[in-house]
N, C-alpha and C positions, 0 to 999 in steps of 0.2 A: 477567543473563539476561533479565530481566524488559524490561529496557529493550531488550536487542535485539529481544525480541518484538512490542512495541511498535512500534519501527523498520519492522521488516519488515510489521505489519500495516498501517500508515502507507503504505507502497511499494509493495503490493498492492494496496489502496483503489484507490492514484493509478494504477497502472496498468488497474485496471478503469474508470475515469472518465474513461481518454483513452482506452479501447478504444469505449466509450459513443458517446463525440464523436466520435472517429473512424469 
């Protein structure tokens, strides 16, 4: 569990950082 969370908060980040850029 710990590591999906992780995961997902990793994918979230990156998706806020190309929303940024973009």
């Amino acid at each position: 569990m710990l590591i999906k969370d992780s995961i997902l908060l990793i994918i979230s980040s990156l998706i806020l950082i190309i929303c940024v850029l973009v």
